[in-house]
C-alpha positions in Angstrom: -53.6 87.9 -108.6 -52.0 84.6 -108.0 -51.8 82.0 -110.3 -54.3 78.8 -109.1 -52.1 75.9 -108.3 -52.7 72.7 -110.9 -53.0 69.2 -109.7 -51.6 66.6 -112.2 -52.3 62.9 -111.3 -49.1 60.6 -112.1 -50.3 57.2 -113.4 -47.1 55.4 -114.2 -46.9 52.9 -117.1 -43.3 52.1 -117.0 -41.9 51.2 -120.7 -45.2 50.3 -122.1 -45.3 51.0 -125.7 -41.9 51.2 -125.9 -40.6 50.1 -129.2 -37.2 49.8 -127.4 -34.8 51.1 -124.5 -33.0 54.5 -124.7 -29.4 53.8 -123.4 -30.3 56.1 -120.0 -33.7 54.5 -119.2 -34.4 53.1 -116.2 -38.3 53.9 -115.9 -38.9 50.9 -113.6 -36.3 52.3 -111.0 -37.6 56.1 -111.4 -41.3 55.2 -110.8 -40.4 52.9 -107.6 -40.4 49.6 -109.2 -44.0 49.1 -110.1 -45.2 47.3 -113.1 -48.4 48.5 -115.6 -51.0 49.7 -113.6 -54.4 47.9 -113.3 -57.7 49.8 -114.4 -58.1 49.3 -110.3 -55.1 50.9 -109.7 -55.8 54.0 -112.3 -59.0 54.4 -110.5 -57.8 54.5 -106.9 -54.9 56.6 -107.8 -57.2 59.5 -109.4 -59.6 59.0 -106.1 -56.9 59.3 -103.7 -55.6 62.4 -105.0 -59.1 64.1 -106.0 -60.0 63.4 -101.8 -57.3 65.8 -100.6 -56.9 67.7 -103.6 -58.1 71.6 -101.6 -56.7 73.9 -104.7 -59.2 75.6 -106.9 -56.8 75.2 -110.3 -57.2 72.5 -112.8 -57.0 68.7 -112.5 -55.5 66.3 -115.0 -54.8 62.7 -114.6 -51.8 61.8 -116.5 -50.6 58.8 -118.1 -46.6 58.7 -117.9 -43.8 56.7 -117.9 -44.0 54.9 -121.7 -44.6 55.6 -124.7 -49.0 55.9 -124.3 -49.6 55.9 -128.3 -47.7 52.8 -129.4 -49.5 51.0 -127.1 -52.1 48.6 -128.7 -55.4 50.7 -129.6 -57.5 48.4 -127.3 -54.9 48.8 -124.5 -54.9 53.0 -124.8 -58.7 52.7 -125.1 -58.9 50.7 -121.9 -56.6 53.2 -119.6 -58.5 55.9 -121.3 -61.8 54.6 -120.7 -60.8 54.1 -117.1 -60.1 57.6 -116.4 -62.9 59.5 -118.6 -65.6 59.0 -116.4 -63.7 61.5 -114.5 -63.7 64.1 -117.1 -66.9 64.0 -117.7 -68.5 64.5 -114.3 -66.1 67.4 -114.2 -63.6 66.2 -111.5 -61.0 66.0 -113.4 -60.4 68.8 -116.5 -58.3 66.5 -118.9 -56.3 63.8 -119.6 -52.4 63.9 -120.3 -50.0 61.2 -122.2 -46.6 61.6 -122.8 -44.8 59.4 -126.1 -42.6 59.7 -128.1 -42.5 62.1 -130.9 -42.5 58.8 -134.0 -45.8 57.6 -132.6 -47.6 60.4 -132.9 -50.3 60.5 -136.5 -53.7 61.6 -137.0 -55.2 59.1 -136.1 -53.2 58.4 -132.8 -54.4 62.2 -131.8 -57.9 61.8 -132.6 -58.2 58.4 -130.6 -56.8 60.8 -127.4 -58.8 63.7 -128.0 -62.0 61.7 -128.0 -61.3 60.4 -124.7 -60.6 63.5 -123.2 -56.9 63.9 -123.7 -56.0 67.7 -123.8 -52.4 67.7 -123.4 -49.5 65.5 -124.9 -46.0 65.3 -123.6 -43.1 64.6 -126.6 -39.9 62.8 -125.3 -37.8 65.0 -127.7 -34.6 64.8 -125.4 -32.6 66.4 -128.4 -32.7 68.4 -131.8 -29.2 66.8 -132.6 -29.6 63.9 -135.0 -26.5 62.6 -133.7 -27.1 62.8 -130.1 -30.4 61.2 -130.8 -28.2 58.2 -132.9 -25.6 57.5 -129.6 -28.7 57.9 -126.8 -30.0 55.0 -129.3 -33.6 57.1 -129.6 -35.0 55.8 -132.6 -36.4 58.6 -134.0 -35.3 61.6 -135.8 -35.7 65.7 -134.9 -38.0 66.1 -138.0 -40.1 63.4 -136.1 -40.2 66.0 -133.1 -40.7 68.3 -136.1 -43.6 66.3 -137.3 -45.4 65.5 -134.3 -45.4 69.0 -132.9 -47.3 70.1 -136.3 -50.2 67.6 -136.3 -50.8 68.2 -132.3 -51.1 72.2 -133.0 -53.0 71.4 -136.2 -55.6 69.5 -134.2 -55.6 71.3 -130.8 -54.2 69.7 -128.4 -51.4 71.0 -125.8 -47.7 70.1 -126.0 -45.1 69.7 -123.7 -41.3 69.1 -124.7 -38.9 66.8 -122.7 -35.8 68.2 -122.9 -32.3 65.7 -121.5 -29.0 67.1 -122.3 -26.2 65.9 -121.3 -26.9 63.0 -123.1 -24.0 60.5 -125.5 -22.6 63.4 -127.9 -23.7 66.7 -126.5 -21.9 69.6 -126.1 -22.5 73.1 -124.8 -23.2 74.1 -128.1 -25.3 71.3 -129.6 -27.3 71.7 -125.9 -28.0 75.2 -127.2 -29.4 74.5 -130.5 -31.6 72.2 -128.9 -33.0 74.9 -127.3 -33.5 76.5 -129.9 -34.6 74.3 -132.2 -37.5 73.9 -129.5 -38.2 77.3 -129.1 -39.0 77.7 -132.7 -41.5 74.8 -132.3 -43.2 77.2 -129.6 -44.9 74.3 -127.5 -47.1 75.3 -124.6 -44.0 74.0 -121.7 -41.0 72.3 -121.9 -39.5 70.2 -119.3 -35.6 69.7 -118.6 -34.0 66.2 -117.2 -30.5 66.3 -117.0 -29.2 63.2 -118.2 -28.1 61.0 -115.6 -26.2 57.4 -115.7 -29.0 55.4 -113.7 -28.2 51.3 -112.2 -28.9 48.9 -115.0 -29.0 51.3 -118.0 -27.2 50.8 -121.1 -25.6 53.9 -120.1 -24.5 52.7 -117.0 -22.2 50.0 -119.2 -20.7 53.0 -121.2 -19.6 55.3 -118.0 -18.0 51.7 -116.4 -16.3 50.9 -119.7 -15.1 54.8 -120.3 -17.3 55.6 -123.5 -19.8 57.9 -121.4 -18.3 60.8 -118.9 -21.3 62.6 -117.6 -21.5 65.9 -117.1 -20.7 67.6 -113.8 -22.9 69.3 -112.0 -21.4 72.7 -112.5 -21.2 72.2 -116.1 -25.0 71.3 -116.4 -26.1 74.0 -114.1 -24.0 76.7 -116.3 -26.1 75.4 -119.6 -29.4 74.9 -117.8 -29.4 78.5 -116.8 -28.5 79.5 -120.1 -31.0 77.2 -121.4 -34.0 78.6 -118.8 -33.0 82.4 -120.3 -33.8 81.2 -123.6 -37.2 79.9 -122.8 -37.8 82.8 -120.7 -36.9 85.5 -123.3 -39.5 83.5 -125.7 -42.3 83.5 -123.7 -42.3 79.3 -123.1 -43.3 78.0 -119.5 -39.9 75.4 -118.0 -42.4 73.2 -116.0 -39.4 71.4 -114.2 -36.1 71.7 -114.5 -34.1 68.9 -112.9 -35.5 64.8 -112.1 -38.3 65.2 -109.6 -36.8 63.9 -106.1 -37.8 60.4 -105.4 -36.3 57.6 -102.9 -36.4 55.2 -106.4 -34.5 57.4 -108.4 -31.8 58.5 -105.6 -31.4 55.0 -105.3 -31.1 54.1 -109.1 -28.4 57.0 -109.9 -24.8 55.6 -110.1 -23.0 59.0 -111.4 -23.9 62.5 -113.0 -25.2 66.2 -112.3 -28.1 65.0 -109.7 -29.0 67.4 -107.0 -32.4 67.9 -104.8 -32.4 71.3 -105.6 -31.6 71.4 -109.5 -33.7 74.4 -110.2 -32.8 76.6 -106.9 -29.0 76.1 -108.6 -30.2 76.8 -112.0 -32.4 79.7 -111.0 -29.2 81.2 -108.8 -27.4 79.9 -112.0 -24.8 82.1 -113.9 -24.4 85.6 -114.1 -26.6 87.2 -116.9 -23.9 88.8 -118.9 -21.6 85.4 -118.5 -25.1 83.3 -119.6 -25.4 85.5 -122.4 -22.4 85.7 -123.7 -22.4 81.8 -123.6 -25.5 82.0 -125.8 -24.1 84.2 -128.1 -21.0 82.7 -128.4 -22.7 79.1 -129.9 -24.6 81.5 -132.1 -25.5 84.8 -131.7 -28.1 84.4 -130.2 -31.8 84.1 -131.0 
């Protein structure tokens, strides 16, 4: 039987809630240069999409782009609020939010799971401390750690953004960030390949020579190692590769970008040269 296709409604909130800027962020640029949607605007999004939606899977409208739980409560409450109605006449199935892993707590998770919020997106981007330190994140892995904890504990759905390439990562370090994230055992992950976008911090440190991103061969080599991993454990790759956008083609000054990331990485290595990769960085599993 074939699997019902799933609709997921983008509502973009680009940086809100962001306590500051990752050195490769360009949100603005990737979501087409819009600012924080209107309560309007969150309404005639989720209508547009429900009018042509035909599939018979399920619907979630999904709040992406910032960081959805440091945003002030009244300001989550009012997007929420906006799009529940649509929940609870059935239209929709759920809500998603993606954040960042340090602004998830108990409280944060039962605020979204009263509104109808059954799945939250982490912006893990790396189990390396260090990487996380030079991609000036903010947070810690035991954060990622953390979060993933009290969203299992109280029942909601997680996703895992996963970016390597980023300042400081190796093949090996790539690796363990898979899995470090495989031992979390979230319900789908998601792969970006870091790319050095117009305006970023990032973009300053490939001009000046402190940033070399990766090539495209190099990144397809470790995605496909990375996308055997997940497989062999049983954990969904929802995307693999930056979703294809005139914004974001426009926006990318250098690194592994391709329309067709996944077709690569799913042609990808060989298995035995993929595996013996993985082993090499440690053994495996």
């Amino acid at each position: 039987m074939s699997k019902k296709r799933r609709l997921i409604i983008p509502l973009f909130i680009p940086f809100a809630g962001c306590p500051n800027q990752c050195v490769y962020c360009d949100q603005t640029g990737i979501t087409g240069g819009k600012g924080e949607p209107s309560l309007e605007d969150v309404r005639s999004t989720i209508e547009a999409h429900l009018s042509t939606w035909k599939g018979a899977g399920p619907v979630e409208a999904a709040f992406y782009g910032g960081t959805f739980t440091a945003l002030p409560p009244d300001k989550q409450i009012r997007f929420l609020e906006c799009a529940f109605p649509y929940v609870k006449d059935g239209r929709v199935w759920g809500l998603r939010v993606s954040t960042r892993p340090d602004a998830i707590s108990e409280e944060a998770v039962r605020l979204l799971l009263r509104y109808g919020v059954k799945t939250v997106e982490l912006g893990a981007q790396s189990m390396s401390d260090e990487v996380l330190r030079l991609s000036g994140r903010g947070h810690a892995s035991s954060d990622t750690v953390r979060a993933t904890r009290i969203l299992k504990e109280m029942g909601a759905k997680i996703g895992i953004q996963f970016m390597p390439g980023l300042p400081g990562d190796t093949f090996e370090t790539v690796i363990w960030t898979a899995k470090e994230i495989i031992k979390l055992f979230p319900d789908f992950v998601r792969v970006y390949p870091a790319m050095v976008l117009k305006g970023t911090p990032l973009e300053k440190m490939y001009r000046s020579g402190r940033y070399a991103p990766w090539t495209l061969q190099d990144m397809v080599s470790v995605c496909s190692a990375v996308s055997r991993l997940y497989k062999k454990a049983g954990i969904p790759n929802a995307r693999m590769g930056l979703q294809n956008t005139e914004g974001l083609e426009k926006s990318i000054v250098a690194g592994p970008y391709h329309p067709s990331f996944r077709q690569l990485v799913e042609k990808g290595e060989p298995e035995d040269k993929a595996g013996a990769q993985i082993k090499a960085c440690n053994n495996g599993i």
